[in-house]
C-alpha positions as a Markdown table, in Angstrom:
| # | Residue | x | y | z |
|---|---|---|---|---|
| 1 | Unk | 40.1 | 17.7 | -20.7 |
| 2 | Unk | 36.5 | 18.0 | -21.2 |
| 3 | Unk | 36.8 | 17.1 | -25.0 |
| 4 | Unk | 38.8 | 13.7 | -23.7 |
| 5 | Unk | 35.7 | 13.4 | -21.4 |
| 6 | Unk | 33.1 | 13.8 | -24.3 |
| 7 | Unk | 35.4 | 11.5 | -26.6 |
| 8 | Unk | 35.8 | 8.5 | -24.3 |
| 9 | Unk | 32.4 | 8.4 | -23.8 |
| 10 | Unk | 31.5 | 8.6 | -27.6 |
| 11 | Unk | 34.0 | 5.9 | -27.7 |
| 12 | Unk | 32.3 | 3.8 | -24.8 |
| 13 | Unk | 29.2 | 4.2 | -26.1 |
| 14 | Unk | 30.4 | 3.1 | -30.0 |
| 15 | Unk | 31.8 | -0.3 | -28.0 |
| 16 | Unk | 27.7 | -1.3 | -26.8 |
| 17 | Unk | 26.5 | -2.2 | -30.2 |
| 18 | Unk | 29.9 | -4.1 | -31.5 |
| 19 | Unk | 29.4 | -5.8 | -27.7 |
| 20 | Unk | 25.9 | -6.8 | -28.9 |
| 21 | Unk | 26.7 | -8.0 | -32.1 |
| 22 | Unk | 29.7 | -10.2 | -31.3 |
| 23 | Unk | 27.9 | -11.8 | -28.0 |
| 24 | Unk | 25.3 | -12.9 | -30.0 |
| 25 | Unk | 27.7 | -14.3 | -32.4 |
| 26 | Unk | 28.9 | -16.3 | -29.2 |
| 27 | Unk | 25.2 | -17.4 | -28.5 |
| 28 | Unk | 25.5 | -19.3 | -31.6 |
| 29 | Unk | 28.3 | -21.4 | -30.8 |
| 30 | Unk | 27.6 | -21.7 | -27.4 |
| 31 | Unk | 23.6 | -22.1 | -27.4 |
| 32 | Unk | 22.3 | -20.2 | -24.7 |
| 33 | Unk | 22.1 | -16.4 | -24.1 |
| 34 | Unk | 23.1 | -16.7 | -20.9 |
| 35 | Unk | 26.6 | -18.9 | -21.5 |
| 36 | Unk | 28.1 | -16.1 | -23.6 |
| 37 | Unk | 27.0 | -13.5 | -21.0 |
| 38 | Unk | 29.2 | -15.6 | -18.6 |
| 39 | Unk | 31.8 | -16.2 | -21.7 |
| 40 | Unk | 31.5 | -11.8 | -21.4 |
| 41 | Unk | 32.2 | -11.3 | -17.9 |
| 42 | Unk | 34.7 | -13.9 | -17.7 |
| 43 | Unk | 37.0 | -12.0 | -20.5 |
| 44 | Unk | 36.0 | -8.9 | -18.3 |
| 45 | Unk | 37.3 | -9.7 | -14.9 |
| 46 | Unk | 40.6 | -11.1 | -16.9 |
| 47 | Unk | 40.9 | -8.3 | -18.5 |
| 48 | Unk | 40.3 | -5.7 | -15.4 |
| 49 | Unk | 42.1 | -8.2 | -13.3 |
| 50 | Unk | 45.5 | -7.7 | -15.5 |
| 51 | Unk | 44.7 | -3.9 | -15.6 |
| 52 | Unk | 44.8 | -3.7 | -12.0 |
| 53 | Unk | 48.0 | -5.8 | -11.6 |
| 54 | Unk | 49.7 | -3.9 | -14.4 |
| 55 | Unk | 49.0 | -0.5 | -12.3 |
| 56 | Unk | 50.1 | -2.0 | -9.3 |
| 57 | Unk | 46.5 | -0.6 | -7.7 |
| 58 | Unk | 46.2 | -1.3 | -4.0 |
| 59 | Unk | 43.3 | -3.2 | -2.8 |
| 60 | Unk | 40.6 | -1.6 | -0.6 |
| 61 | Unk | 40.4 | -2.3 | 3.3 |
| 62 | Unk | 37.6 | -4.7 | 3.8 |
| 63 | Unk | 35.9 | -2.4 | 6.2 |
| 64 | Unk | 35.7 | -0.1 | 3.6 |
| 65 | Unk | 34.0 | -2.4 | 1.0 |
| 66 | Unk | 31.7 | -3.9 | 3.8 |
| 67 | Unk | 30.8 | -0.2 | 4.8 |
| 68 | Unk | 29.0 | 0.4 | 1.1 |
| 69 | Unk | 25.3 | 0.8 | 0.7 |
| 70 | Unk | 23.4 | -2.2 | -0.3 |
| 71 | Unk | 22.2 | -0.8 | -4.1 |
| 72 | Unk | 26.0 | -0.7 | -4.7 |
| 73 | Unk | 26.0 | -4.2 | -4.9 |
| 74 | Unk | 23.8 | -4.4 | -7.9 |
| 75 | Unk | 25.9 | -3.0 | -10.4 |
| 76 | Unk | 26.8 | -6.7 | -11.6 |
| 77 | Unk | 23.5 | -7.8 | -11.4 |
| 78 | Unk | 21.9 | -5.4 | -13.6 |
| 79 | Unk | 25.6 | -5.7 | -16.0 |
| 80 | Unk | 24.2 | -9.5 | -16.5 |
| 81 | Unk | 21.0 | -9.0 | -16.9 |
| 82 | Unk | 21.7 | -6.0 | -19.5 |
| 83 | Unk | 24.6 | -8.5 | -21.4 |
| 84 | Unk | 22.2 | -11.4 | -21.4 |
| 85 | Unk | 19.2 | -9.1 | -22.7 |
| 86 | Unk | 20.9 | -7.8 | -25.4 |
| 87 | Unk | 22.0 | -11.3 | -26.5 |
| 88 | Unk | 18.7 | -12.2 | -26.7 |
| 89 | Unk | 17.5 | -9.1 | -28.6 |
| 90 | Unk | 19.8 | -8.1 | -30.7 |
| 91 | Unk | 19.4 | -11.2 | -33.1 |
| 92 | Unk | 15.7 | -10.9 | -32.8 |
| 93 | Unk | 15.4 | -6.6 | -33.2 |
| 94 | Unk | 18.7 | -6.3 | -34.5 |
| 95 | Unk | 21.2 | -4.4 | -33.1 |
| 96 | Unk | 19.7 | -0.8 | -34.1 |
| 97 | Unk | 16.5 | -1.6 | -32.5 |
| 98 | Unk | 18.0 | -3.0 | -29.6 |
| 99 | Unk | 20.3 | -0.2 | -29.1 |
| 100 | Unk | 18.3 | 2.3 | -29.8 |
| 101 | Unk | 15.7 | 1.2 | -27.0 |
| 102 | Unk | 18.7 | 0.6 | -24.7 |
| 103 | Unk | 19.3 | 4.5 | -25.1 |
| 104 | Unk | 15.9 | 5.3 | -24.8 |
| 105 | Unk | 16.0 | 3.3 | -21.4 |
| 106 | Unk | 18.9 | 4.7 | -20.2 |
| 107 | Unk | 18.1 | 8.6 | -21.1 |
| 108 | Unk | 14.7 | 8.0 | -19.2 |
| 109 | Unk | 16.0 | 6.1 | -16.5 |
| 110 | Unk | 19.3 | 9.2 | -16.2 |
| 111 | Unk | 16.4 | 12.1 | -16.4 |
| 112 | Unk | 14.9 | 10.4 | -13.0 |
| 113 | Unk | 18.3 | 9.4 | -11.6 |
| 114 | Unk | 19.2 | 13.0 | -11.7 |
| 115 | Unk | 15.9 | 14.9 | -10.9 |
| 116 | Unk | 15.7 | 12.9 | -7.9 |
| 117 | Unk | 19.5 | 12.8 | -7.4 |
| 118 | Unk | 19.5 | 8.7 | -6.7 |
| 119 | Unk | 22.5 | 7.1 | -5.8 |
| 120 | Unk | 24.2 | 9.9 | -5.0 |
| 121 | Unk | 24.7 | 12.3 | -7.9 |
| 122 | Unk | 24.1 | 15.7 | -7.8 |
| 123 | Unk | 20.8 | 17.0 | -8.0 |
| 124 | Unk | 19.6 | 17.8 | -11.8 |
| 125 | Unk | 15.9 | 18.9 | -12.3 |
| 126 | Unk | 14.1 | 17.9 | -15.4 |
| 127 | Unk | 13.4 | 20.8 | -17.2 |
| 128 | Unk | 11.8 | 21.4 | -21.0 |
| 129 | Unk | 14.8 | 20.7 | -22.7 |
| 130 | Unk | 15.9 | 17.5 | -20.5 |
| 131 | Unk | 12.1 | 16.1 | -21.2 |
| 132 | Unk | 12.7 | 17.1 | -25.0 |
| 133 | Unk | 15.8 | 15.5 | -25.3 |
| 134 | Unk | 14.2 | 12.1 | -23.6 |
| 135 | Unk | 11.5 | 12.8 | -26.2 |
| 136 | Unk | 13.2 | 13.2 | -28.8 |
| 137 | Unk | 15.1 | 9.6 | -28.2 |
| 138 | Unk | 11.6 | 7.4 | -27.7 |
| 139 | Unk | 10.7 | 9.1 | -31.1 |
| 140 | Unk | 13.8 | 8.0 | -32.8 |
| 141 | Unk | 13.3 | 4.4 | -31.0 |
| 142 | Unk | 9.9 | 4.7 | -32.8 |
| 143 | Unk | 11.0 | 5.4 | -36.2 |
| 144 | Unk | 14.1 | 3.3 | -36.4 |
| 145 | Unk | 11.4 | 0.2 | -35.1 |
| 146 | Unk | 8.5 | 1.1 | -37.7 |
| 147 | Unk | 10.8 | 1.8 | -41.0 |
């Protein structure tokens, strides 16, 4: 199980790049960054909408919706501002560059998330190999920007 784990997110994380390249091919025909971010969500909640019908999942009470934190709300915020950013960038960086500092931002942003155990997640103190690893990405950020 842990292997299916590791895969899917190998897999997921193979998807951001082809998402970057093909939303900015949809900022050409459609002219604005943010139109194919709305083009991207749009597909999205089709396609999660049939994946939830074709499961038969059963919709949550309203109380229990109403009863989550505030920050849990956000997720879609910071989804569009990420799909919108990256339609910008990537035809400007190109998608390597782009990518790469998305990494870089999320691998510094994780490190914090789970030293200080935000939102929830089990406590992980940044230790030397943690901040190495982190290190080790802005470098590569750095070399795939200068050559």
């Amino acid at each position: 199980m842990p292997w299916l784990l590791l895969a899917l997110a190998l897999v997921a994380g193979a998807g951001l790049p082809v998402q970057a390249g093909v939303n900015a091919s949809m900022r050409t025909y459609l002219g604005r960054p943010e139109l194919a971010a709305l083009v991207n969500f749009l597909v999205g909640l089709v396609a999660l909408a049939a994946w939830i019908l074709a499961l038969r999942l059963p919709w949550p009470e309203p109380g229990e919706v109403a009863r989550a934190p505030w920050w849990s709300w956000t997720g879609g915020l910071l989804g569009a501002f990420y799909v919108t950013a990256v339609v910008v960038l990537a035809p400007r960086l190109g998608v390597a560059t782009t990518i790469a500092l998305v990494v870089a931002g999320q691998m510094l942003a994780s490190v914090a998330i789970d030293h200080y155990g935000l939102f929830g997640v089990p406590l992980r103190p940044v230790n030397a190999a943690r901040g190495l690893g982190a290190a080790l990405l802005v470098a590569g950020v750095v070399l795939l920007r200068r050559y």
